[in-house]
Structures are given as structure tokens and as C-alpha cells.
C-alpha positions as CSV (number, residue, x, y, z in Angstrom):
1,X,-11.5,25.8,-7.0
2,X,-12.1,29.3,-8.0
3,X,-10.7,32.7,-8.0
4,X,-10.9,33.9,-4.1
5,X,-13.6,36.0,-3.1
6,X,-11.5,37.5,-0.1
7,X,-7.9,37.5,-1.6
8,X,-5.5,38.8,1.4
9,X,-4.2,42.5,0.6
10,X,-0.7,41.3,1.5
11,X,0.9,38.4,1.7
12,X,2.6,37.7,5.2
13,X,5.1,34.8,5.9
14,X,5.5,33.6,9.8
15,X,9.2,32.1,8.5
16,X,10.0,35.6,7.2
17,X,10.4,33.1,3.5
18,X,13.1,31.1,5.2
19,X,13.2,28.1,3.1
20,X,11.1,29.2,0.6
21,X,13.5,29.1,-2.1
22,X,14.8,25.6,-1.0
23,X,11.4,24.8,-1.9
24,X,10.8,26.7,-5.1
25,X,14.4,25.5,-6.3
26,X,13.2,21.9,-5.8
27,X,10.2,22.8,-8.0
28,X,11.6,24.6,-10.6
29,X,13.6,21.4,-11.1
30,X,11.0,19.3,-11.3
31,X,9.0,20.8,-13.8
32,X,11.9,21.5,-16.1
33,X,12.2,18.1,-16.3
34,X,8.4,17.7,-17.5
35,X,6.5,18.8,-20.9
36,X,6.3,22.4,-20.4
37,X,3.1,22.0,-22.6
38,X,1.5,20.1,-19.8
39,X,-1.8,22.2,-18.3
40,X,-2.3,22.8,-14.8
41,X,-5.8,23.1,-13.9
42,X,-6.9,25.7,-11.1
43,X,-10.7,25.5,-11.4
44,X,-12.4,27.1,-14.3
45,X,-8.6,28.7,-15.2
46,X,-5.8,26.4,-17.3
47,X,-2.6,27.3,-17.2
48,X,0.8,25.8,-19.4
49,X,3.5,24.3,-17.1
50,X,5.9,26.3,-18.9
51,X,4.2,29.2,-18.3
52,X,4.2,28.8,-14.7
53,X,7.8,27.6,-14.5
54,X,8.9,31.1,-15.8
55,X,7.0,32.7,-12.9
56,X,8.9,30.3,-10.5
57,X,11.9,31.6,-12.3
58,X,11.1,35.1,-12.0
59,X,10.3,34.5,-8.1
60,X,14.0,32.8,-7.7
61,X,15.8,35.8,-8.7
62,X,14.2,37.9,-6.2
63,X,15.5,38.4,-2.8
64,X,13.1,38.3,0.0
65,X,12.7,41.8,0.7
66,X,11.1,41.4,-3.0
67,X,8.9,38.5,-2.8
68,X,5.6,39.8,-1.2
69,X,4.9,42.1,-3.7
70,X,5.8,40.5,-6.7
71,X,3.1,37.9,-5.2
72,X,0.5,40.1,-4.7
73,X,1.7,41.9,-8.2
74,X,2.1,39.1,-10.3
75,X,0.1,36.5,-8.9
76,X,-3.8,35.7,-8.7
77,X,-5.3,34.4,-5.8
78,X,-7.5,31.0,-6.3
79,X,-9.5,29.3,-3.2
80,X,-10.5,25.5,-2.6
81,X,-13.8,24.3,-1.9
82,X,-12.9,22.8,1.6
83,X,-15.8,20.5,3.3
84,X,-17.6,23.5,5.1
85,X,-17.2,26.1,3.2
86,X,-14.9,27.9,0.0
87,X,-11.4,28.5,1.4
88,X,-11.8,26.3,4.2
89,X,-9.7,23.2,5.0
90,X,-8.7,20.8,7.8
91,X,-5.0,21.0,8.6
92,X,-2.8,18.3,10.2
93,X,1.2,18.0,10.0
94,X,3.8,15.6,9.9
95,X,7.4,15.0,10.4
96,X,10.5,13.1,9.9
97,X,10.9,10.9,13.1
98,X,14.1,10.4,14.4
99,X,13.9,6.6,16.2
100,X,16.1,4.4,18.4
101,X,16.7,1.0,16.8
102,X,19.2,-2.3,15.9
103,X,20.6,-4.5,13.2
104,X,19.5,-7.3,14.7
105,X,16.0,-8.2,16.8
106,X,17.1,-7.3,20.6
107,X,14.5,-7.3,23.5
108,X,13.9,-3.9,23.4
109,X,13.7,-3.4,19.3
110,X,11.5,-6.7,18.3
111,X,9.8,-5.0,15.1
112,X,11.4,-5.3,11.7
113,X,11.2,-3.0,9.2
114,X,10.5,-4.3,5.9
115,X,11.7,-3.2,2.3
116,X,9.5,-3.8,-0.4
117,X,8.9,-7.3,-1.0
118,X,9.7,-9.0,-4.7
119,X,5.4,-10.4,-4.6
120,X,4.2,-6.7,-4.1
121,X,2.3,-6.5,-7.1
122,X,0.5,-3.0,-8.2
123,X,-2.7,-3.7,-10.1
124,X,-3.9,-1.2,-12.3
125,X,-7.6,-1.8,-12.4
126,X,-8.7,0.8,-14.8
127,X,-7.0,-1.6,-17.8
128,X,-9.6,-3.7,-16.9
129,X,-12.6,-1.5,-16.0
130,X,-12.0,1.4,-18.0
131,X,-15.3,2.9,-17.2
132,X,-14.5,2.8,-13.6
133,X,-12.9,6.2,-11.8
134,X,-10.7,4.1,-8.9
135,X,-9.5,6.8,-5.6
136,X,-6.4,4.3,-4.6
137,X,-3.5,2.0,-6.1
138,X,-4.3,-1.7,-5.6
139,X,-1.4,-3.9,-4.2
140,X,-2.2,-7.9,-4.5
141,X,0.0,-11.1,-4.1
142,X,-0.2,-14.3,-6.6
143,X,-1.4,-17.4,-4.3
144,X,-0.7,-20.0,-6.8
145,X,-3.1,-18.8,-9.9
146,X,-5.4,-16.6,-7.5
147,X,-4.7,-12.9,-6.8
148,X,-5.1,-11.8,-3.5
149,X,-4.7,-8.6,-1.7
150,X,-1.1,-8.1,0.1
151,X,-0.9,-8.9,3.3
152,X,-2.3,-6.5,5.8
153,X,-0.4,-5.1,9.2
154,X,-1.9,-8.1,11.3
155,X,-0.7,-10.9,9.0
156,X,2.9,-9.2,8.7
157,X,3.2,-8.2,12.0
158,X,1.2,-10.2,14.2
159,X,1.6,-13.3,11.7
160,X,4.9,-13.2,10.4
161,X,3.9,-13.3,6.9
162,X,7.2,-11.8,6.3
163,X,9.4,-13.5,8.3
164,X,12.3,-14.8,7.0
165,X,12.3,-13.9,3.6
166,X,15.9,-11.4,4.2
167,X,13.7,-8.2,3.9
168,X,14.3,-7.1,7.2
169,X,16.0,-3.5,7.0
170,X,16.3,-3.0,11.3
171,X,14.6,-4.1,14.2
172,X,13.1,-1.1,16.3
173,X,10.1,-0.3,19.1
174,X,6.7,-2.0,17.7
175,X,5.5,1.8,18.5
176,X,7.8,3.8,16.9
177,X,7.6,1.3,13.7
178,X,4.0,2.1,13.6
179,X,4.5,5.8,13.8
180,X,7.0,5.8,11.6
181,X,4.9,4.2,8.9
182,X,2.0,7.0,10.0
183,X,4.8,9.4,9.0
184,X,6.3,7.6,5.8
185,X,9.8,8.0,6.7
186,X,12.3,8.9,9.1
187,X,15.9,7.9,10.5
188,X,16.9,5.2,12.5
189,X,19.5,5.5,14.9
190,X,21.3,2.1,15.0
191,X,22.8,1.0,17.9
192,X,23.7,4.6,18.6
193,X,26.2,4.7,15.8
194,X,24.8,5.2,12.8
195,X,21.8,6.9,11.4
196,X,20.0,4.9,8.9
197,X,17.1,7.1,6.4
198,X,14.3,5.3,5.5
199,X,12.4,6.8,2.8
200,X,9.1,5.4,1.6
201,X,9.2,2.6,-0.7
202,X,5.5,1.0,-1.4
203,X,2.5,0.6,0.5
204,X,0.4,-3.0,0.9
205,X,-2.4,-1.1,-0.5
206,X,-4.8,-1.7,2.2
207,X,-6.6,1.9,3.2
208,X,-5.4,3.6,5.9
209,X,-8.0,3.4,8.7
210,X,-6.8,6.0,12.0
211,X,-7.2,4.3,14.7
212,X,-7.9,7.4,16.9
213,X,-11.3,6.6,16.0
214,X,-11.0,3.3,17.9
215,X,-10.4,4.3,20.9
216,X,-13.0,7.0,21.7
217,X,-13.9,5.1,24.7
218,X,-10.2,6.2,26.4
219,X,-9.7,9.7,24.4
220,X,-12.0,11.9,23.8
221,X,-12.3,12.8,20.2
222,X,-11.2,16.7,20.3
223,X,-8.0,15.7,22.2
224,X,-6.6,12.4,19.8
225,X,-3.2,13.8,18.8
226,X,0.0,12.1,18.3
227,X,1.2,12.3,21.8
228,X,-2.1,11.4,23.3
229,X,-2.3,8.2,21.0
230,X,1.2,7.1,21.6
231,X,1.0,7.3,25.7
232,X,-2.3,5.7,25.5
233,X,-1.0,2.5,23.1
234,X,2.1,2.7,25.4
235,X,0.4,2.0,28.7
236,X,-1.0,-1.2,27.2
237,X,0.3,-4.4,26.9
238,X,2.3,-5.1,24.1
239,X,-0.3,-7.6,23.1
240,X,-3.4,-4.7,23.4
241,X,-1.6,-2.3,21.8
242,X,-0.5,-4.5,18.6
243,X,-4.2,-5.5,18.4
244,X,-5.8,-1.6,18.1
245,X,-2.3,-0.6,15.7
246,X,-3.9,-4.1,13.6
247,X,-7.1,-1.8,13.0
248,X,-5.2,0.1,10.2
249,X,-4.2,-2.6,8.0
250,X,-2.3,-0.1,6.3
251,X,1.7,-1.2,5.8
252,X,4.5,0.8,4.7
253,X,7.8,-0.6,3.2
254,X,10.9,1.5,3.3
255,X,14.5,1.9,1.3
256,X,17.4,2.9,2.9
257,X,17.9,6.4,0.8
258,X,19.5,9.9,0.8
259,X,19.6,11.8,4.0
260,X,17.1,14.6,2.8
261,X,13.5,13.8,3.5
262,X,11.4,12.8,0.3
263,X,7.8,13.5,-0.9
264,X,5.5,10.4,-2.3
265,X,6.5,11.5,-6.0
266,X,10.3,11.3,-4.7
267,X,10.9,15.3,-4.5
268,X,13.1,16.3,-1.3
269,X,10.8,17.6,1.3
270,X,11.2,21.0,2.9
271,X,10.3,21.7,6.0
272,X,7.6,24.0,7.1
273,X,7.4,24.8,3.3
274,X,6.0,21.1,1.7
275,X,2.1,20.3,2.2
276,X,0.4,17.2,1.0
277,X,-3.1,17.2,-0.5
278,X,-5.8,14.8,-2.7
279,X,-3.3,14.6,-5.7
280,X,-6.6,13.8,-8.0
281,X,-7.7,17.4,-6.8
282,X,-5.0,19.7,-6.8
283,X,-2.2,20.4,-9.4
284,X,1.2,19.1,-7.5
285,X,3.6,21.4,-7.6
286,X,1.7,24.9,-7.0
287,X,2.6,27.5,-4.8
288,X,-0.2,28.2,-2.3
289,X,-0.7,30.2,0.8
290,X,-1.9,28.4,4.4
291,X,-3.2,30.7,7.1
292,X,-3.7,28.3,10.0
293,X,-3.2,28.7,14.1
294,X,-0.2,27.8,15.0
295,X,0.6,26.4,18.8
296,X,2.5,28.3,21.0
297,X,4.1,26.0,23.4
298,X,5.7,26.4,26.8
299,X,9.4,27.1,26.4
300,X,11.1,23.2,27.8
301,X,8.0,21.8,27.5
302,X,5.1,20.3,25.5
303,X,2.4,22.2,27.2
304,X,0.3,24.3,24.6
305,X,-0.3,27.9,25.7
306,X,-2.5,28.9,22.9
307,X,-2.4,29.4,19.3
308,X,-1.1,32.2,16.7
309,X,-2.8,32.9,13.4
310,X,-0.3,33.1,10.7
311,X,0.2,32.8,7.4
312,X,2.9,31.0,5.1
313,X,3.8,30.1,1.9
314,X,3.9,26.4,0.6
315,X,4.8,24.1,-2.1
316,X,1.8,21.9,-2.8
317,X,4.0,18.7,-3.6
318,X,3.5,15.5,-1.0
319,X,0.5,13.0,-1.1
320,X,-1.1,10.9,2.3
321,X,-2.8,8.0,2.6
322,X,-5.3,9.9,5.1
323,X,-5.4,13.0,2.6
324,X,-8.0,12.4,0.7
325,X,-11.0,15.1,-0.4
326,X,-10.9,19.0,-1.1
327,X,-11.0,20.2,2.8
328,X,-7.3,18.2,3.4
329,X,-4.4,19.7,4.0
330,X,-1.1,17.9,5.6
331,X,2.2,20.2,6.4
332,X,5.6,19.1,6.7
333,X,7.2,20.3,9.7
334,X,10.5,19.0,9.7
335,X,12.7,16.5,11.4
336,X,13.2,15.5,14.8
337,X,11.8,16.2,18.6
338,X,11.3,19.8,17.7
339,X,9.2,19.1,14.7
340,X,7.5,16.2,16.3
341,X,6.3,18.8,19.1
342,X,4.4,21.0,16.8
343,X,3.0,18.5,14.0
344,X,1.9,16.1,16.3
345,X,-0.6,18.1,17.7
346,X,-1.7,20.5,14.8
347,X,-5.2,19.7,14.3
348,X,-7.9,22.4,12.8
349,X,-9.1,24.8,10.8
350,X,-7.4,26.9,7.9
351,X,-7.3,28.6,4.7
352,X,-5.9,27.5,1.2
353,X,-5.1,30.1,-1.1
354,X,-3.4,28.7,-4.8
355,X,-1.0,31.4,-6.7
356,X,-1.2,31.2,-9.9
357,X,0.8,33.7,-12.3
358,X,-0.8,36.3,-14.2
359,X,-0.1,35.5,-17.6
């Protein structure tokens, strides 16, 4: 990171800040509950979390007719080293699915989904290897004296690993289970009474593998999105399509939880205001600017028209399994069908700015 070459002249918000101070609210909280002597690192420049708590302060007593140029006032401009070139990233989004699904197994709902088994065991491996710089969380199982890793998405789905054990939150779609550990939580609708959330829980610590990449053969690469992936696995047989969702042995386990949507770290999510990045890169909890094209869809429809180029401000304060590097950049589009339309088809090329007070 380093202090942007190309700062913009004015900050511009596509939301007109709608949201924003949701978002800022839910940070300001968070970091009055840390050390206010803890340093947040924006390249070569350090800055004390206290420090940049007051400017979140100073931001929340503005109204919005106020914000832009107190930004561009008050605020530095820093850029990421994406992987083409400085500023650049690679933008996806994600969203809070809203699924169909039943306390008990039926025909049409034949997937459990799991909470987080008692045997899940995190393994720390820099106590043993301090030398060693490890990129993931370890998850293993004791198998009499031996530790192995957790199960993967074949044994537990395809092999029942888990069957049986009362961990079994709801039965839903095999599909929309998969997708909604892609996503990391959502709501079930059960039996069309009740709406259950599911927030994340743990992970079986496999890595994520997308399996997008699998099936080149059937989608070209430039057009794997969400909606093209799902059709495709759902013109399969179930059998087919269980053995390419296998390919990530990624597994998420879920907790019944609050109705708000929640970030890795716990934080309620905001839509179209939360992003998730490489947490060993990029100080969580920053407020950044995103310039990126967003689709413009056909009103009724999914059919993209085009694109827009905006910009927005954003809370960096979500992690991803598949966000991993300097050039990635994951936004949180909200809950539901309507959020679903847009983030699962964002896919491209943006900009990163970080804010970071003058002080």
C-alpha cells in the first residue's frame, strides 16, 4: 500500500451515503471496545486506533450533505498494490441467501445443515513451528491418538460422516446448502413459517477450491457466475452434481443467530457498505473507497444491459475463504432475490482507495 498517485478530486457515492452511518456506527463500536493504542498499518504510514476512532467520531456527527468534503478535507487517500497494477483489484460480491427448507429430511429438502461439531478441533500450528508464517486456520479430528484433518464436503455429505450425531440444524436443497456455505450465511425459511438465520459458525478447514474452474468444459471461463453455475449443477443428476460440489472440500457449519447478517469477526454486516479482503493484508476496520462497474439490469428481469462506473464508500470489515492476496476485493450486497441478482454476477475490475485521517 501507499499514498495514491491519482487520489479522486471528489469523493462520489452511488448510494448517495445511505447506510454509511449504519456502517461507521458498527465500527466505531468495535474499536471502542479495542486498545486505542493498537497501530493500524497503511503501508509505509502507522496510525493509533484511537486516533482513527476520533475521525470515525468526527465523521458520525456530520450529516451527509457534510461528508464528501470532510473526506476529501480530512482524509488522505492510500492505494493497494492489486495483482496488475497499484490501485487495481478484482471485485466479486456476496449476499445473504434467503432459502426454502424443513425441520425434518423431506424429499425435496434431503441436505442437513450442520452446527459445529464438539471434534472440530482448531490447531494452531505456529506454537509448534514458530518460524513458519501459516495463510489458513487448521481444523483436525482426534482418530484415537492420531490427528487427522476434519472431514471434508464428500465424507460429510456424500459419506455421512455426520450422520446421526443430533447436529442437524434443517434439512434443505443439496444446492442451495452448497450456496449457502459459498455465501457463509443466510435464512432459512422453514416449512414456510418460520425464518431461521444461520450465521457462520466454523469451517472444516479444508481450502476452498471454486469449482467454476471444473467445469470449463460446459462454461466458458468469462461467463462462470452464480446463476450460470447453479443452472448448470441443476441440470445434472443429483448424483453429478454432488460429485463436482465434492471438488471444494470446503464445509461450513452454522448457528442459529440474530436476524442481522454477521461478518467472519462477528460485526453485523451492512449492505452495500461491508467488503471483505486478505485480513493478513489490510487493517480491518478501515474506511475505503471502491470504484467498480456496476450492472445495470433489465427492469423484471436478470438480463444485464450494461454496466455503470461508480463509486462508494465501504467498511473494510468481512474475511472469505476465496479472498486471499492484495488484488481481492468481496462486497456485501445485501439480502435476498434483489441482492442475489446483482452479487451473483459482479465479476471484474476496480479500484481500492484506503482513507486514512490526517492527523
Amino acid at each position: 500500500m501507499r499514498p495514491a498517485q491519482h487520489a479522486p478530486r471528489l469523493i462520489t457515492d452511488d448510494l448517495n451515503f445511505e447506510g454509511l452511518q449504519a456502517a461507521l456506527t458498527v465500527q466505531q463500536q468495535a474499536f471502542s471496545k479495542r486498545d486505542p493504542d493498537t497501530l493500524l498499518q497503511f503501508g509505509p504510514r502507522t496510525i493509533r486506533l484511537g486516533d482513527y476512532l476520533r475521525a470515525v467520531n468526527t465523521l458520525l456527527a456530520l450529516d451527509t450533505t457534510q461528508l464528501a468534503a470532510a473526506l476529501n478535507r480530512d482524509f488522505e487517500f492510500f492505494e493497494v498494490f492489486g495483482d496488475q497494477r497499484w490501485g487495481d483489484i478484482f471485485l466479486t460480491s456476496y449476499f445473504e441467501p434467503v432459502i426454502s427448507g424443513s425441520s425434518q429430511p423431506t424429499p425435496r429438502f434431503t441436505r442437513a445443515l450442520y452446527r459445529k461439531p464438539p471434534d472440530l478441533l482448531a490447531l494452531d500450528l505456529a506454537k509448534f513451528m514458530p518460524q513458519q508464517e501459516f495463510s489458513r486456520k487448521f481444523r483436525a479430528r482426534l482418530a484415537g491418538s492420531a490427528l487427522l484433518p476434519y472431514y471434508s464436503r464428500e465424507e460429510i455429505d456424500s459419506r455421512g460422516a455426520l450422520n446421526g450425531r443430533g447436529l442437524e440444524i434443517c434439512w434443505v436443497d443439496p444446492i442451495d446448502a452448497f450456496f449457502l456455505q459459498v455465501q457463509g450465511s443466510g435464512v432459512v425459511s422453514i416449512d414456510g413459517k418460520q425464518d431461521l438465520k444461520l450465521n457462520f459458525a466454523d469451517k472444516n478447514g479444508h481450502e476452498y477450491q471454486a469449482i467454476g474452474k471444473f467445469v470449463k468444459e460446459k462454461i466458458a471461463p468469462r461467463q462462470v457466475d452464480l446463476p450460470s453455475l447453479e443452472a448448470y449443477l441443476r441440470s445434472l443428476s443429483p448424483a453429478e452434481a454432488q460429485r463436482i460440489m465434492n471438488l471444494n472440500p470446503s464445509y461450513v457449519f452454522f448457528e442459529p443467530g440474530v436476524s442481522n447478517a454477521r461478518t467472519a469477526s462477528g460485526l453485523p454486516a451492512t449492505a452495500g457498505r461491508t467488503i471483505a479482503t486478505d485480513h493478513r493484508l489490510f487493517p480491518k476496520g478501515a474506511l475505503g473507497l471502491l470504484e467498480f462497474d456496476k450492472p445495470v439490469l433489465e427492469a423484471g428481469s436478470d438480463r444485464q444491459l450494461g454496466t455503470q462506473r461508480v463509486s462508494r464508500l465501504v467498511l473494510d470489515q468481512d474475511t472469505g475463504g476465496a479472498i486471499t492476496g492484495p488484488g481481492r476485493v468481496d462486497l456485501f450486497w445485501g439480502r435476498g432475490e434483489e441482492a442475489k441478482r446483482y452479487a451473483g454476477i459482479i465479476k471484474g475490475r476496480g479500484r481500492l482507495y484506503y482513507l486514512v485521517p490526517k492527523v
